[in-house]
N, C-alpha and C positions, 0 to 999 in steps of 0.2 A: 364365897362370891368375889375375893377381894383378886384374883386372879384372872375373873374374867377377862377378855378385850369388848374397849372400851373405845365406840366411834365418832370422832370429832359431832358439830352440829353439821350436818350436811355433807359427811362421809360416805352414807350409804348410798348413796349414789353409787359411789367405782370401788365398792369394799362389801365384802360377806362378815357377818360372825356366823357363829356357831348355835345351836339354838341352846347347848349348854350354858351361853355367854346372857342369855335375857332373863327378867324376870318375868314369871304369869301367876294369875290370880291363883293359877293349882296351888300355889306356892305360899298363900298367905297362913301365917302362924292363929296360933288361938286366941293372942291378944290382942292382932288386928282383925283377925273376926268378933271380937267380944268387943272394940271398941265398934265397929260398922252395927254391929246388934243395940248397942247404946243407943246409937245416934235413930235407927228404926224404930225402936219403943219410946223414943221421945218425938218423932215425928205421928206415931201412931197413937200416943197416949195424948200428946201437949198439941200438937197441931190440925191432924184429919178433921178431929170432931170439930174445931172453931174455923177451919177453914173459911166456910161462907161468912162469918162477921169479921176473922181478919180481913179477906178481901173486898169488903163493905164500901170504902175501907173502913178499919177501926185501926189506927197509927196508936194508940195508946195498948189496942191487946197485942198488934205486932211487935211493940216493946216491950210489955211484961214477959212475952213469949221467947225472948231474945236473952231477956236478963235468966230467964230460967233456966237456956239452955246456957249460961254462963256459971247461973249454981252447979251443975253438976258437971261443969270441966270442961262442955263440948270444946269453949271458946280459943281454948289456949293447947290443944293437940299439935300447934307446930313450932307454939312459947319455948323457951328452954327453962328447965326447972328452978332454974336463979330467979325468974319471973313469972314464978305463980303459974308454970305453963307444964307442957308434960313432955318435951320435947322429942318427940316422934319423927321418926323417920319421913320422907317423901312421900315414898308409897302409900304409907299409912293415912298421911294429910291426904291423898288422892283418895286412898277408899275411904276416908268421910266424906269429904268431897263429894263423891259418885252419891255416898247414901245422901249426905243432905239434897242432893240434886232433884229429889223429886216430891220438893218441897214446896213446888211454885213460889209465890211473891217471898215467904220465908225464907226457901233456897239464897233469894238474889240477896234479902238485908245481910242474911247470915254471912253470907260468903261475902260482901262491903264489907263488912266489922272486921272478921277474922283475917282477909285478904287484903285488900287494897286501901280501909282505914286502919291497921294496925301494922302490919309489915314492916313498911317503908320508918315506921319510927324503932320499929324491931333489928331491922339491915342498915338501916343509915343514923340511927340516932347514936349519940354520946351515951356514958352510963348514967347521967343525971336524965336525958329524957327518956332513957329504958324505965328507969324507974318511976319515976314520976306518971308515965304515961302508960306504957306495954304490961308493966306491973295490974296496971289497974283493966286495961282493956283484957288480959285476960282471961278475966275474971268475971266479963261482964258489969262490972261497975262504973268504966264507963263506955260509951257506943261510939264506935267510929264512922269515921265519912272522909271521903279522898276529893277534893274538888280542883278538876283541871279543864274540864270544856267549857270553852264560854261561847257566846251565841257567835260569834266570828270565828271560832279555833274550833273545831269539831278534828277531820282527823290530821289536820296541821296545827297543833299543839303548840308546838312553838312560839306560833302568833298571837298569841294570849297575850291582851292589855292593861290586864291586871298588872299596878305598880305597886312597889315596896320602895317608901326613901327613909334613909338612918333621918331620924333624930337629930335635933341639934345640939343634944346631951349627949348625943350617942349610945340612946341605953332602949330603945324602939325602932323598931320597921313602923313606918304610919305605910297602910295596906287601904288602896283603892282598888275596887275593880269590881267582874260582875263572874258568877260562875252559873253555870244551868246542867240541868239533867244528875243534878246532886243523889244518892241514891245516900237514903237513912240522914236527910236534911233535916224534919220538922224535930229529931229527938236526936243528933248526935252530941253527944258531948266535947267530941275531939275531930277537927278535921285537918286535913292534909292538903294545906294550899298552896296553887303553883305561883307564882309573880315574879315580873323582872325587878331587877333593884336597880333604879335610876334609868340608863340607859342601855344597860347591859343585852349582848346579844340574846343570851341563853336566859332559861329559866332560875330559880332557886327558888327553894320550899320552905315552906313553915308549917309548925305546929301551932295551930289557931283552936281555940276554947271558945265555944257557941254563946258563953257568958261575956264575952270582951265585948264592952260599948262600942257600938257602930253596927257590929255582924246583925243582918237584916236577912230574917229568912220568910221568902215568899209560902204563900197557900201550893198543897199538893198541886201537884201537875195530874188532869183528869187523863188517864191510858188505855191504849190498846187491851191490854195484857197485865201481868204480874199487879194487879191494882192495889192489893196490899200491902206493898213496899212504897214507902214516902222517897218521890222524887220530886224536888222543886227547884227552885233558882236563890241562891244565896247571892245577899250583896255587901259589899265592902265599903264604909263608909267613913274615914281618918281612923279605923280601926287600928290599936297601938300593940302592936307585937312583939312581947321581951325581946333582946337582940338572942338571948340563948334562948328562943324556942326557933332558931333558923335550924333547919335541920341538913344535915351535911355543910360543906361548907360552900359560900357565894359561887351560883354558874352551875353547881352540879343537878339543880334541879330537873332538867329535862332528860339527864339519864339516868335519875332516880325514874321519872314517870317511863320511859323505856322499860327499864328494866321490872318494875313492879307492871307493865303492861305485858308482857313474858310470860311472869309467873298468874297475872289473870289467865291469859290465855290457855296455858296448859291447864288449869284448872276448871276452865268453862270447859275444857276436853272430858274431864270428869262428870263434871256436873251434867253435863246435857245425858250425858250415860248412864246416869238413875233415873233422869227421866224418861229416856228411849223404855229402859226396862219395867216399867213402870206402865207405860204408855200399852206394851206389849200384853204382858198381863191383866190390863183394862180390854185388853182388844180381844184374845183368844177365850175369856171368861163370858164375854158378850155373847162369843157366836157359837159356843158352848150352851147356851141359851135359847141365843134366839133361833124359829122356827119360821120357815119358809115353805110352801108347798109341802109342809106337814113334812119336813125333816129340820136338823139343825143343820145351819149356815156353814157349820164350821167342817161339812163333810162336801161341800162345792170347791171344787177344783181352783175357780177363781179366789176364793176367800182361802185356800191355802197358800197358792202364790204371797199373796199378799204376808200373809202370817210368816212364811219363809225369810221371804223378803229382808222384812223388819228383823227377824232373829240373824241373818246372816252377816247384814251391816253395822250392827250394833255386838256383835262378837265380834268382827273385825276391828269396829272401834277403840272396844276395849283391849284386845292384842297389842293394838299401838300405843294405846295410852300407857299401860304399866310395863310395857318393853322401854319407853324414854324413865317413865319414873325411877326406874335401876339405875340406870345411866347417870340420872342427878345424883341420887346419894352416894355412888363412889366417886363422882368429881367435888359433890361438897365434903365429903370424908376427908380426900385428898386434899383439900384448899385447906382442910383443919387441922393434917397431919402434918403440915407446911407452915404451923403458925398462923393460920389464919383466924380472925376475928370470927365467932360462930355467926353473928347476923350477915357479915361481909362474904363469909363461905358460903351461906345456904344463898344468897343471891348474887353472886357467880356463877357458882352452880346452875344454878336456873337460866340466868340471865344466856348465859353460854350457848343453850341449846334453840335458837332462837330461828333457827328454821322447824324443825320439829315441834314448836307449838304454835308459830301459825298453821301449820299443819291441822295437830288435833283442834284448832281452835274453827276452824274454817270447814274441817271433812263432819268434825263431831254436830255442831250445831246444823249443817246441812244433814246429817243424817239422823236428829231429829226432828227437824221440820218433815220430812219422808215419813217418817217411821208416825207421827204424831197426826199426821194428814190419812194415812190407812186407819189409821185408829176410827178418825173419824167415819172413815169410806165404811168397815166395815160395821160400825155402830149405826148406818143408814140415816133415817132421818131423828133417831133418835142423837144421834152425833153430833146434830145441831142444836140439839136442847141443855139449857145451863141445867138440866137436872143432871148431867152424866160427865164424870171425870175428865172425861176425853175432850169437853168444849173447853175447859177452863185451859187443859195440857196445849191446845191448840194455839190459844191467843197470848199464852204465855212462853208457847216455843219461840215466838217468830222473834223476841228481840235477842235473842240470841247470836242473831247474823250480821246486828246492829254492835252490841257489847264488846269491849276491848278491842275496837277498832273494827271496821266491816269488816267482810269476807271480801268486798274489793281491793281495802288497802292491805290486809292478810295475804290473798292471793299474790301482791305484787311481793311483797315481804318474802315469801317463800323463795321465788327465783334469786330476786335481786340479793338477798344476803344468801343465797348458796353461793353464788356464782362470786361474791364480794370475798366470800371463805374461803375460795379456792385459789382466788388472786393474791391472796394474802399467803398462800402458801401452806394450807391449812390440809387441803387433799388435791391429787394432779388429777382436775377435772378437765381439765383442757387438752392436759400431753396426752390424757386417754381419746377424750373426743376428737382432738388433730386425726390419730392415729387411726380411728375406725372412720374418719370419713376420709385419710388419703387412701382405704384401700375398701373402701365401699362395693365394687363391683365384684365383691370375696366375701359381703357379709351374708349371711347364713342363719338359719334356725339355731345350726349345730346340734342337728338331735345325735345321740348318742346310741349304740345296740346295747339292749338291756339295761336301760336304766332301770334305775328303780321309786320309786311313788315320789319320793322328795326328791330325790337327781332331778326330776321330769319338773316340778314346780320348779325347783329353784333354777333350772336350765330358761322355763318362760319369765320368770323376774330378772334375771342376768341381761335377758335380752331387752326387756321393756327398758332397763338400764341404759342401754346401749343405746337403743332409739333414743331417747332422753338425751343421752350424748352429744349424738348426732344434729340431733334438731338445736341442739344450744351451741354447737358448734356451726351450723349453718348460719343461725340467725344473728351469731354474733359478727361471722363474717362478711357478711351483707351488711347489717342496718352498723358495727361499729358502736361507738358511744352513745349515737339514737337508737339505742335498742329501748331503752329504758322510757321512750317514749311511744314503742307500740306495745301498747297494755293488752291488744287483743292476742300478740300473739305470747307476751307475758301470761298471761291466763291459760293459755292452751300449754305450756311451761309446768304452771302450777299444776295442772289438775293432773298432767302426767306422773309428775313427782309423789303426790297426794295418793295417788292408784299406786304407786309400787310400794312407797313406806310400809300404806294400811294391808298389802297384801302381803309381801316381806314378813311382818311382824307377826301375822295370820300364821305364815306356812309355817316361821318357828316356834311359834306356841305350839299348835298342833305337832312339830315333830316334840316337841319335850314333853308334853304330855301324854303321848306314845311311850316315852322313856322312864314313866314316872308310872302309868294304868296300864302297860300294857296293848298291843293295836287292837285288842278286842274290844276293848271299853271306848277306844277312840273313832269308831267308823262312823261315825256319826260326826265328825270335826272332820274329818277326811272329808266327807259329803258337802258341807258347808266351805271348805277350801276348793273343792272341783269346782263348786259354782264359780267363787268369786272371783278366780283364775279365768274359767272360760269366760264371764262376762268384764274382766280387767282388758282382752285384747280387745274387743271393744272400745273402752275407754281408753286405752293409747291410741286407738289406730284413727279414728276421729279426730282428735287436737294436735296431734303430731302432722297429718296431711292438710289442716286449715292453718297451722301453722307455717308448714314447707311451700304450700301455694301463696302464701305473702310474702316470698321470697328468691322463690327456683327461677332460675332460670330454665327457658325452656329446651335445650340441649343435653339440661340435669332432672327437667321432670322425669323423665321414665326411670333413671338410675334411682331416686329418691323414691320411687314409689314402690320398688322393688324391692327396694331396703326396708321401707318402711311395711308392706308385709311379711317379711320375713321374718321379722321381727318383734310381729304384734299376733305372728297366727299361733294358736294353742289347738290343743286335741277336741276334739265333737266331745260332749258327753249330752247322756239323755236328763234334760235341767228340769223336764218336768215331774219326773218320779223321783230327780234330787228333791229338788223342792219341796215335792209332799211327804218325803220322808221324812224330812226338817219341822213339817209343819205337824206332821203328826203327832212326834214325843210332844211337841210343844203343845196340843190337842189332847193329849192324855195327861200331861203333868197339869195342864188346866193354871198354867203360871212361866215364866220365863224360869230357866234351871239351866242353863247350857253355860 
């Protein structure tokens, strides 16, 4: 794999690989299947059955339950083995990930502890607070907690009034301030606090101990959702912080929380995708069941769509997920073959790809809140009863769209650091986009004679490309440096971008897993790619035209609209005996398998 080509964050835009060049779960070895098998027999033995009194809540069995999954290793899957960890690959921390993700309130403490309270002391700490700290987190002995929102900073971070002033010994931070929406507050042992020091513009962090005089932790916050996970508000009160528990050093603090807000994000991409599959299998098991005018439900046309549906956006999901995942581990590989520090590599690496996980972070959690909302449609009114998986999967998808920054400030994320990437010199997004709108009344479908099955996709994503282009070349031309101030037409931006990654990543899974079973084992991925192609022009040709009309002139409406069909049209197929083909296997395997 070390050969593949390897594309900047927000390259794919005006650049192809190869589908030789990605990884897919075809791909996964026996040891990251047998650790993804681990982590399911410990959600099935240690977690299903206490479900209902973890979620009660009971905060004393959600840590017993937390520290067990620390006895048997879960915790330290992305540790390196100098620190009690197992040091695994990317990919691998995503397929736990995925498995833990359908873990509800568990899922969230778990993935606090391992991700965003232990990390950051993993990538930015010295080797006295690796050890002292990361040693022990990952082991589960002791429980982390990241605390940066406070009731004024939500997703402008920054503005956190949390202070840290040196000592007059000089041998303490005294730490004032207030933090909220704490996740694993009432039992963390170790948190990860952001504060300015004195007057300082930016952040810096510390490693704060739940035992230091002053730290004041509030009663559970009553939730929507995930009710088994402790979230409350910690308070800072002359609380005395060694000067060596400042982690990195003064100012760096806010691109620590950047950067550890990155690698959440690609992770919630996982996460929400054990519980999409999850949710799937709770849905097709249902209507396998249940009986309606003395047939089962799962043989109505309607309830296949539905079942379809859900299976085709949640394979697409996962396409994109472990096509960036490859991606990381040969630029962290690279950062380490280079002398790089292994904490300092593996969040580079991560940090780097920073449009592609607002991406998964934003498509993924929207396409379980979809995917989790059918569940309930097709479980009827029993769907609304806390007796059936699917109510709890419900109230525990939705903060998903909330976690590691909205899907609004995501959304903006997406364009504005593509476009920041390119200015920087990173890929010529511009010299392409100049060039296809100076000769716009020449652009074209560009169908070809005899293509063949993937020529023919990859010919409709080149072009979706291209629109993409176009429209960021328009928009930038008109609105200038207030682009960044029309968000509506930034969104219509994002969501273009978001349809070609996930569908991109789609068509080259499907052709390498062609290359790997054979096209007779694969016409079934073929099916699920035709869908999501024909309903992708769709989804361009909407945001791309309400984004051109907040800005055309109208001498260039007609030119622009001509392009922008050209552009966004794909071939007819008949989508509803795709669909029920899709919905079928998934109707006889009686569980998500695809």
């Amino acid at each position: 794999m070390e050969n593949n080509k390897v594309l900047k964050s927000g390259e794919f835009l005006v650049d192809e690989i190869q589908a030789s060049d990605i990884f897919i779960p075809e791909e996964f070895d026996e040891e990251q299947k047998m650790i993804a098998q681990t982590v399911q027999d410990f959600l099935d033995t240690e977690l299903y059955p206490n479900i209902d009194q973890i979620d009660s809540p009971d905060i004393n069995l959600m840590k017993s339950t937390l520290k067990k999954a620390g006895e048997l290793g879960l915790m330290g899957i992305s540790i390196p083995e100098e620190y009690n960890g197992f040091g695994q690959s990317f990919v691998t921390q995503m397929l736990a990930a995925e498995t833990i993700g359908a873990g509800h309130s568990f899922s969230v403490a778990f993935m606090a502890h391992t991700g965003i309270g232990t990390l950051p002391i993993m990538y930015y700490g010295n080797e006295d607070q690796r050890q002292r700290y990361v040693t022990r987190l990952a082991t589960g002995e002791l429980l982390g907690a990241y605390c940066l929102t406070e009731p004024g900073a939500g997703s402008d971070a920054n503005s956190g009034k949390t202070t840290a002033t040196l000592s007059e010994d000089g041998k303490h931070y005294i730490l004032n301030g207030q933090k909220m929406w704490i996740t694993n507050a009432n039992f963390a042992d170790t948190q990860v606090v952001f504060a300015k020091i004195d007057r300082d513009r930016v952040l810096s962090a510390f490693i704060v101990e739940r035992n230091f005089p002053g730290v004041v932790v509030n009663p559970d916050e009553h939730k929507m959702g995930i009710t088994g996970s402790s979230t409350a508000q910690i308070f800072y009160n002359d609380v005395n912080v060694p000067v060596e528990n400042l982690l990195g050093s003064r100012g760096e603090g806010f691109r620590i929380a950047l950067s550890i807000l990155h690698m959440g994000r690609i992770k919630l991409g996982a996460n929400v995708l054990g519980a999409s599959k999850k949710a799937i299998t709770d849905s097709v098991k249902y209507a396998n069941e249940r009986k309606q005018f003395n047939v089962l439900i799962s043989t109505f046309g309607a309830i296949k769509h539905k079942l379809a549906e859900q299976v085709i956006k949640t394979f697409a999901l996962e396409s994109a997920t472990y096509r960036l995942c490859k991606d990381i581990d040969i630029l962290i590989e690279s950062h380490k073959n280079a002398g790089m520090d292994k904490g300092k590599a593996s969040i580079e690496g991560i940090s780097h790809y920073a449009v592609e996980a607002a991406i998964l972070k934003v498509y993924g959690s929207e396409v379980l809140d979809f995917v989790i909302d059918e569940a309930v449609q097709i479980h009827g009114g029993m769907g609304y009863s806390a007796e059936m998986a699917v109510e709890r999967g419900y109230r525990d998808s939705r903060i998903n769209r909330i976690f590691e920054g909205t899907n609004e400030i995501n959304r903006l994320l997406v364009v504005d650091t593509a476009m920041k990437r390119a200015m920087k010199g990173d890929f010529d997004l511009f010299g392409k986009a100049n060039a296809l709108a100076a000769n716009m009344d020449s652009v074209s479908g560009n169908k070809k004679q005899d293509e063949s099955y993937f020529e023919e996709k990859y010919r409709f994503i080149k072009n979706f490309k291209n629109l993409i282009l176009l429209v960021i070349q328009g928009a930038s031309a008109h609105f200038d440096k207030k682009l960044i101030l029309e968000q509506e037409v930034l969104n219509n931006l994002a969501d273009m971008i978001m349809e070609v990654y996930v569908a991109e990543s789609m068509a080259l899974r499907v052709q390498k897993m062609e290359t790997i079973k054979g096209v007779d084992a694969t016409d079934m991925y073929r099916t699920m790619l035709d869908v999501l192609i024909y309903d992708a022009g769709d989804k361009m040709r909407k945001p791309a035209t309400d984004a051109v009309n907040a800005f055309v002139s109208p001498e260039r409406a007609e030119q622009y609209k001509k392009a922008i069909e050209a552009l966004s049209s794909v071939n007819g197929i008949n989508v509803k005996e795709s669909r029920r083909k899709i919905a079928d296997k998934l109707i006889e395997d009686n569980s998500y398998k695809f």
